[in-house]
C-alpha positions, 0 to 999 in steps of 0.5 A: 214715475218708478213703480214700486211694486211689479207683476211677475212677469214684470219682475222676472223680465227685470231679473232675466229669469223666467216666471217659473225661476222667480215663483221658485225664488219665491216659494224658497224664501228669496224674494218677498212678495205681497199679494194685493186682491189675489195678485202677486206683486214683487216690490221693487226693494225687494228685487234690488235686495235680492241683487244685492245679494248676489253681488255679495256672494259673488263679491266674497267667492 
């Protein structure tokens, strides 16, 4: 069964990114999170969003 929502060590893992890099992700807008009883959860859209993206820019540059 796919998760749909990720820690952040998981979602950073999943990016190769550190924690700080993802939190900074966070802090500027870039990644969505929700917090569930004090924990910070990356959605799993939100992660394939971010990726997209990337590719996106990457693809018009």
């Amino acid at each position: 069964m796919t998760r749909l929502l990720l820690t952040v060590p998981e979602a950073a893992e999943t990016l190769a990114i550190s924690r700080s890099k993802l939190y900074q992700l966070l802090h500027a807008g870039a990644l969505a999170s929700v917090l569930i009883g004090g924990s910070r959860r990356i959605p799993l859209s939100a992660l394939h969003d971010y990726v997209n993206h990337l590719a996106d820019k990457e693809a018009a540059a």
